[in-house]
N, C-alpha and C positions, 0 to 999 in steps of 0.2 A: 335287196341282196347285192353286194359288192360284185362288180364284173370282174370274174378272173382274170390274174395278170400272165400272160406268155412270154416268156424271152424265147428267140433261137437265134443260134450262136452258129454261124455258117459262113466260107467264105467263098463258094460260089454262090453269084448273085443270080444267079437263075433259078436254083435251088432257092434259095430264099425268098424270091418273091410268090416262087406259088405257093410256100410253105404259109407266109403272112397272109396272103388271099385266102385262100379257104380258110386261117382259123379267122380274119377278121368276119370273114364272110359268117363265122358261128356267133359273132358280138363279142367275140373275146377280145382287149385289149393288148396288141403285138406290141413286142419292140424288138429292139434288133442289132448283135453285132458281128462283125464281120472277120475278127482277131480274138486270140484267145484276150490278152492283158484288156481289150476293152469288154471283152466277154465278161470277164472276170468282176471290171468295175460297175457294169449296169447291172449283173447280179447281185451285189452288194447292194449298190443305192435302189433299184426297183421291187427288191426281193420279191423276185413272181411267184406265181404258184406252181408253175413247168415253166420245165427248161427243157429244149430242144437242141442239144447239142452235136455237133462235129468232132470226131477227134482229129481229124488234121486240120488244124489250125496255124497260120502263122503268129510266132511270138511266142506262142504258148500252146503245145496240141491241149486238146480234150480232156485228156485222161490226169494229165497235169493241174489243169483248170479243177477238176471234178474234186482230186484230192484234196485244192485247197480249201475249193468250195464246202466241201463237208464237213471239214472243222469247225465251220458257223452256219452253215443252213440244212436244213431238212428236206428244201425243197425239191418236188419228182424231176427226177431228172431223166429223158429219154434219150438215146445214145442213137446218131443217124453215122453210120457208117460204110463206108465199101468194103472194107474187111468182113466176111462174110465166115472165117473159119472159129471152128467151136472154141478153140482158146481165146483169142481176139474176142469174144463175147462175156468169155466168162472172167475176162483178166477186166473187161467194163465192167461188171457187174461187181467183181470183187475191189474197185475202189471206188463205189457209192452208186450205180448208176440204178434205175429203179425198171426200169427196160431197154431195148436194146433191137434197131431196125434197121436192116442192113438195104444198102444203093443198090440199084432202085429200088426204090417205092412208089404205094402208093399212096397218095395226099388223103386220100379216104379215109384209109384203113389209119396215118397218121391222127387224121381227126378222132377217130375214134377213139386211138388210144388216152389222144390225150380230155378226151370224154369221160372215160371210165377210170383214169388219172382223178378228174377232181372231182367226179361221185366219189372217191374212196375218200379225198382230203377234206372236204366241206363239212361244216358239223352235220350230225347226224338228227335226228327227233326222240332219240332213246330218251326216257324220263332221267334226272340228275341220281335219282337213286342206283342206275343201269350199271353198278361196278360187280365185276368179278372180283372175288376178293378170297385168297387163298392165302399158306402160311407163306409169310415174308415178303407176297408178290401181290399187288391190286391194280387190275388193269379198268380202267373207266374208261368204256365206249361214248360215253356222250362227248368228251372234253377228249379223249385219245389219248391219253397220259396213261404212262406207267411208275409205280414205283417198287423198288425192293427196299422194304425196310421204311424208313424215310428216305428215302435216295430215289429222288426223277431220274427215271432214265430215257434217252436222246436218243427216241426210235425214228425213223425214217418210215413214211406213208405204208409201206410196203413192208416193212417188216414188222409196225404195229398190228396191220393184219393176216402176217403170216402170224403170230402170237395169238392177238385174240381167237382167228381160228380153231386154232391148236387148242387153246383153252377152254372155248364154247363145247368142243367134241370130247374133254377130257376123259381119259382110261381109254378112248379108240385111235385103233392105228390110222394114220389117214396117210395113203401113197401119192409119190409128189406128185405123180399126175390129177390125182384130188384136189391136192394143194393148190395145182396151176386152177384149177377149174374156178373153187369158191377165192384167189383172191385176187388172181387176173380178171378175170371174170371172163375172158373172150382165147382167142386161139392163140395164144402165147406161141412164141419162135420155135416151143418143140422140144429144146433141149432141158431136159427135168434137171439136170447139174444146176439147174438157178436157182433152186427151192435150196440146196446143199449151200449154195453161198450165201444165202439171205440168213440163211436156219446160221449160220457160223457168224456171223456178224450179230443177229440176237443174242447168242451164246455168251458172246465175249461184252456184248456191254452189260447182260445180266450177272457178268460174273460166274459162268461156267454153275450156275446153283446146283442144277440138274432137275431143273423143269422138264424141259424136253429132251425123252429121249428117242434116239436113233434104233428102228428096227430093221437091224440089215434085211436088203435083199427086199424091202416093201416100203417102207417111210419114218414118218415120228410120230411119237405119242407126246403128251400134254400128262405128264403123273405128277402135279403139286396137289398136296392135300388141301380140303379145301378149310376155309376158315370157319 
């Protein structure tokens, strides 16, 4: 199996070195920059599997980087910030970010996330027959692909399985805090507004179909009929 590849994108260098110790210390493959524009370049050429990013960056904050960065990779991307208020989270979250850990931390609870980061992204053992397949919409667990129609569409790690979830539970309400449960897997930051940004971001590359809908006041449902 392929050793996962780390980038984190930091430009305190204190911060950064414990950050590459403990994940080298898991056998995971670090690298490392210290600017956004060269952030931006060893993402391109390394394409990791996580990214550990800063939003204040010199040259280029975070949040900049992140936008560009999503227009060609999929890659998870964890947001380390000192900005700790709930806007400031959800203004990361709503231009690509796939979590979001606010200064201080700790390097643990960091490993961990990015643990349960690539259990979600690594192929899975489902048999190749493992598709969900409903009118217009086929989501295939083994390969992580969606399409509507013949049309792939370009989910991000964390929104395929905000999806599949949704799907697997189909006709039941699932409240975001459910949500945080089965796709975080672990004690998410708390604030359920993250499930509403991911869910909105699905929406809009599916095309607004009306797969899922929104049950005020509790969560969303998964109503595509099935094939």
């Amino acid at each position: 199996m392929r050793t996962p590849t780390i980038l984190a994108i930091e430009d305190e260098a204190s911060i950064l070195d414990v950050v590459t110790a403990y994940l080298r210390r898991e056998g995971y493959q670090v690298h490392s920059a210290m600017d956004g524009p060269a952030g931006l370049r060893a993402a391109r050429t390394l394409k990791p599997d996580v990214i550990i990013l800063d939003v204040m960056l010199p040259g280029m904050d975070g949040l900049d980087l992140l936008t560009r960065l999503r227009r060609e990779s999929s890659a998870y991307v964890i947001i380390l910030s000192a900005r700790s208020e709930e806007t400031d989270k959800i203004i990361g979250l709503s231009v690509g970010a796939d979590d979001y850990l606010t200064k201080p931390f700790s390097p643990r609870e960091l490993v961990a996330r990015v643990k349960a980061a690539l259990r979600r992204i690594q192929p899975g053992t489902a048999p190749e027959a493992d598709i969900l397949a409903f009118r217009r919409l086929r989501i295939d667990r083994r390969s992580r692909q969606v399409w509507v129609d013949d049309r792939l569409i370009a989910l991000t790690a964390v929104e395929f399985d905000l999806l599949r979830t949704l799907a697997e539970h189909r006709g039941a309400v699932l409240s975001r805090e459910q949500l945080l449960q089965l796709v975080w897997g672990y004690d998410f930051y708390g604030e359920e507004r993250v499930v509403d940004v991911h869910i909105g971001h699905i929406r809009q590359k599916l095309g607004d179909e009306g797969f899922i809908v929104t049950v005020r006041g509790v969560g969303y449902r998964f109503d595509a009929e099935v094939e």
